[in-house]
N, C-alpha and C positions, 0 to 999 in steps of 0.2 A: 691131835692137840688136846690135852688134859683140861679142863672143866676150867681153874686156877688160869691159865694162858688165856682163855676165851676172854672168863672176865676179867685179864688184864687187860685188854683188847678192847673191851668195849669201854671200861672205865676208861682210858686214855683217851676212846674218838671222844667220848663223853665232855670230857674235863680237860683234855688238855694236857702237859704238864705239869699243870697244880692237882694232883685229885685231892680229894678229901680224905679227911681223917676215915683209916677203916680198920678193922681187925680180925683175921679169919681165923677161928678156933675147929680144931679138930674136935670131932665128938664121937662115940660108941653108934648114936643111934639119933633119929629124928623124930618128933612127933607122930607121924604117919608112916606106915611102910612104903616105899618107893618115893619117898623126897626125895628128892636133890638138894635144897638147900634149905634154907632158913632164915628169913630175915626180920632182923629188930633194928629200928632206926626212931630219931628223935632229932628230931627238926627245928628249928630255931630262925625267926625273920626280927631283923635286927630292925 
């Protein structure tokens, strides 16, 4: 199972059928060597 399925997986047990807004960009390279991923998020309490 590819990296993209897992976290599909887990966002669904997460969320449910509504997930949240998200958007995965392919990129050349990551800050560090041997990341996996990268995350930027911004959070909002209404």
């Amino acid at each position: 199972m590819g990296l993209q399925a897992v976290l599909g997986q887990a966002m669904g047990a997460r969320f449910g059928a509504r997930l949240p807004t998200q958007t995965l960009i392919g990129v050349a390279g990551l800050a560090l060597p041997g990341m996996l991923y990268e995350v930027e998020a911004v959070a909002v309490q209404p």
